[in-house]
C-alpha positions, -999 to 999 in steps of 0.1 A, spaced: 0 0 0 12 32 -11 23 63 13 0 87 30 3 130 16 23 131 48 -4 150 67 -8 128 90 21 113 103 30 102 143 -3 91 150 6 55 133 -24 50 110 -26 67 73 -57 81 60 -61 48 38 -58 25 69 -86 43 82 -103 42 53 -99 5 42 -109 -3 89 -140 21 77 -156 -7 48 -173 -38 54 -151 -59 34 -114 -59 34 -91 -76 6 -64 -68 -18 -59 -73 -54 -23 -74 -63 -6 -64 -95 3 -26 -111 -12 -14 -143 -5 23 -160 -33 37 -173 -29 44 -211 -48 80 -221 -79 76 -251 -64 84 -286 -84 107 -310 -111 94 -328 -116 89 -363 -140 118 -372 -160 98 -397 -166 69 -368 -168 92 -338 -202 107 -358 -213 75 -367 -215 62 -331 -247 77 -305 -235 93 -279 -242 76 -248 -264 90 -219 -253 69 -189 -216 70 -178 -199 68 -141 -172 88 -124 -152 78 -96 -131 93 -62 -99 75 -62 -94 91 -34 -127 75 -13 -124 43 -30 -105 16 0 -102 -12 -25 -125 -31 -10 -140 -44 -41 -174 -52 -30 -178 -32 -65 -168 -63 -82 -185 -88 -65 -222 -68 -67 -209 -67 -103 -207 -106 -107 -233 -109 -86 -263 -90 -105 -248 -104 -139 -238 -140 -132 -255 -147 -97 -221 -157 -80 -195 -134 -63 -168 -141 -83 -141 -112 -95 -134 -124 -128 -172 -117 -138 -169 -84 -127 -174 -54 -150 -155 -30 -128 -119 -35 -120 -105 -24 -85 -62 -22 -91 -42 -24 -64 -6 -12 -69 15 -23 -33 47 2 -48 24 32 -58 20 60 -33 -16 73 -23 -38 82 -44 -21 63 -71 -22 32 -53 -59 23 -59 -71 25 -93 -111 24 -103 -108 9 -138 -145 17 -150 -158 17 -190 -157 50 -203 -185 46 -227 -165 63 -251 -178 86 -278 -153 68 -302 -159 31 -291 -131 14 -307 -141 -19 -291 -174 -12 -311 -159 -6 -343 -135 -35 -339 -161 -62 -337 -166 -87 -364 -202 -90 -353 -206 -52 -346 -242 -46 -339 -248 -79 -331 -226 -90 -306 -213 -57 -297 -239 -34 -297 -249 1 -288 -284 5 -270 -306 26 -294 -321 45 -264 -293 54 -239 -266 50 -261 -251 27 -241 -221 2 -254 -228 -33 -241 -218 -67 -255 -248 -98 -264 -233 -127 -245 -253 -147 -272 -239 -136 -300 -201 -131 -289 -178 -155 -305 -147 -151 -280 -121 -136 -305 -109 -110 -280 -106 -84 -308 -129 -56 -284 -105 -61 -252 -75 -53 -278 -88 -25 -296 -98 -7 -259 -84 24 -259 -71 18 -219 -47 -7 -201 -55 -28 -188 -84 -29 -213 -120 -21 -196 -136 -55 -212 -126 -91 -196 -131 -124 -207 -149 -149 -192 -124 -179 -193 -154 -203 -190 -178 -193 -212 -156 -178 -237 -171 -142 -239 -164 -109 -234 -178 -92 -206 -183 -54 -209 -201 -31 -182 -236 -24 -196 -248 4 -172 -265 -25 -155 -290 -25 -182 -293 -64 -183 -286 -76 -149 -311 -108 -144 -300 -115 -107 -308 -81 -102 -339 -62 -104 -332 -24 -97 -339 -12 -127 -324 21 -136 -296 17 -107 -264 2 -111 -249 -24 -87 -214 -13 -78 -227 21 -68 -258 11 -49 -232 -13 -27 -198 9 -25 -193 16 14 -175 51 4 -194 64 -20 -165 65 -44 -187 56 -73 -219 77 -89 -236 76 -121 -239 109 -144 -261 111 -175 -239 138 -186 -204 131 -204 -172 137 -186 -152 162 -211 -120 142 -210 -100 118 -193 -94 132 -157 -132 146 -156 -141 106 -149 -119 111 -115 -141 139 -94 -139 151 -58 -172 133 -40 -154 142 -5 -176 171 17 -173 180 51 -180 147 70 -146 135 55 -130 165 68 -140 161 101 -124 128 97 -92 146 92 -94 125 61 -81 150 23 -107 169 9 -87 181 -20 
């Protein structure tokens, strides 16, 4: 686990321990990953593609890598807890110093969805929800050749694959979740113990707009960051 700011040093705890005593489940996901920024869209496919209306934005900062994200992931989608169903990835970097030790790897629901264009069966196994605009992937209709989780414009790529069933697994704004019926919510935010995750209908502008400040004055009094 990464450093504290330095703000609170001699009282033996870091703001993340208290953090990470503060959650309901504790565990740790080892292994680093740099995050790799979007390239520019092609202007002739970024037009082509609907905007989407649903997207989420996270607080690095709040998040105590607890990853009950993940498993309420897995859990609405698949009906098991199990971390490699999840659509959300929680990193954990051990050598990274706070904040950059815990990463919230969400789908951007890109305006230039390369993982869309890059599907063989685009439209049919990859597919963009003609209402919200939403990029999702048809379990059904995937045929496993990985080319989506290459073409993702982030590393580690935002889409999995499902070792057992042979799929690509993409987060779909929890608009098909069928061990879960709260329609209109999604999973990981409902169940995140900080608060480090919230749905927005309206775009972030670029990359660091999906990484917003959701701390207010209870985490102050904590003697917890605020900026």
């Amino acid at each position: 686990m990464g450093k504290d700011n330095g703000d609170n040093k001699g009282n033996g705890m870091t703001r993340r321990d208290f953090v990470k005593m503060s959650t309901t489940v504790a565990a740790a996901l080892g292994g680093a990953a740099a995050l790799t920024l979007p390239s520019r869209a092609d202007a002739a496919d970024a037009q082509t593609a609907p905007a989407s209306k649903k997207f989420l934005v996270v607080d690095q900062k709040k998040c105590a890598g607890c990853m009950s994200c993940m498993l309420a992931c897995s859990m609405a989608h698949e009906g098991s807890s199990n971390l490699s169903s999840a659509r959300i990835q929680i990193i954990d970097d051990a050598f990274a110093e706070f904040p950059n030790d815990i990463e919230i790897a969400v789908c951007r629901q890109c305006a230039d969805p390369a993982c869309y264009y890059a599907c063989p069966l685009k439209d049919k196994a990859l597919c963009i929800d003609p209402k919200t605009g939403v990029r999702y992937i048809n379990k059904k209709e995937c045929i496993g050749c990985r080319k989506c989780i290459e073409a993702c414009h982030f590393t580690p790529s935002r889409i999995s694959f499902n070792l057992k069933y042979k799929v690509a697994l993409k987060c779909d704004m929890c608009q098909d979740t069928p061990f879960w019926k709260q329609t209109g919510k999604q999973a990981c935010v409902e169940v995140c113990p900080q608060k480090a995750i919230k749905f927005t209908s309206e775009q972030p502008s670029g990359h660091k707009e999906y990484n917003v400040n959701m701390r207010g004055e209870g985490w102050a009094k904590l003697g917890l960051p605020t900026d």
